[in-house]
C-alpha positions, 0 to 999 in steps of 0.5 A: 181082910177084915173079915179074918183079920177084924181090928177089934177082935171082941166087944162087949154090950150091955143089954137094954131089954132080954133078948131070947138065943136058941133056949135061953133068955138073956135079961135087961142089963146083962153084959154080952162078950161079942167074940167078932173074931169067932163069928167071923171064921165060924163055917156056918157063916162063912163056908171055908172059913180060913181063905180069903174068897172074894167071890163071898161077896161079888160076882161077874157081871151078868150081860144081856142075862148071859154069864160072861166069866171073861167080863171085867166087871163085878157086882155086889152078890145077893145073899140069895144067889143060887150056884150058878155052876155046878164046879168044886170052887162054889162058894155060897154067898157071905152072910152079911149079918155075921161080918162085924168088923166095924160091930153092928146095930146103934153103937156100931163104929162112927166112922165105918162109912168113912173107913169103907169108902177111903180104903176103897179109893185108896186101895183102887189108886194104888192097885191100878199101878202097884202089885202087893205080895207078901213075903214067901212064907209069911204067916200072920199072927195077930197080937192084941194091941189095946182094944185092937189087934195087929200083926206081930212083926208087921207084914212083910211086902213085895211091892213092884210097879206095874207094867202096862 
């Protein structure tokens, strides 16, 4: 997941005008540390911080106004959702504005569009006859490689045909 696992785990800018944080003001031309990775397992971004949970950013189907949890169909959740049950597992909406794994504003990643909507279309032909799982036991430990990060030793998979 790039939310835990961000390709770039940090950037840097350069402020063209003072912007204000909280109590402080920050002056033009001052250069800005953006810690991507903190940001993004922050709790107060993301509830749970650590676990991977779709249901950050999608949510069943809603037919004819009904819940149908049995529904096979997703939807983008609106960062206004409400609970829609009352259950232990709730988890609030992801806030969009603190996932920057592509970085954010005018200079953000060129080719975030392109990158989205290929792994996308790759990730959907190769689920739809493919099961990933890693290795029992394996932990991921990202290691800085340049300006990006990437697991240590690789990730192990088991990878099985499905059977439909």
């Amino acid at each position: 997941t790039l939310r835990l696992f961000p390709s770039a785990p940090s950037t840097s800018r350069l402020l063209n005008r003072p912007i204000k944080l909280s109590d402080c003001e920050l002056p033009a031309d001052t250069k800005v540390f953006v810690p991507i990775w903190c940001i993004q397992r922050n709790p107060s971004n993301f509830p749970r911080p650590l676990e991977f949970l779709p249901e950050r950013w999608a949510r069943r189907k809603k037919i004819n106004g009904n819940d149908d949890f049995g529904s096979h169909e997703w939807e983008e959740r609106p960062e206004d959702d409400t609970c829609e049950n009352s259950n232990d597992d709730y988890i609030s909406p992801a806030n969009r504005e603190a996932f920057v794994a592509f970085s954010a504003g005018a200079r953000n990643c060129v080719g975030k569009k392109l990158a989205i909507q290929e792994s996308v279309t790759l990730l959907a032909i190769l689920l739809r006859n493919l099961k990933f799982n890693t290795v029992p036991g394996y932990v991921p430990n990202p290691v800085r490689a340049g300006p990006i990060q990437k697991p240590e030793r690789g990730m192990p998979m088991i990878i099985q045909q499905r059977h439909n």
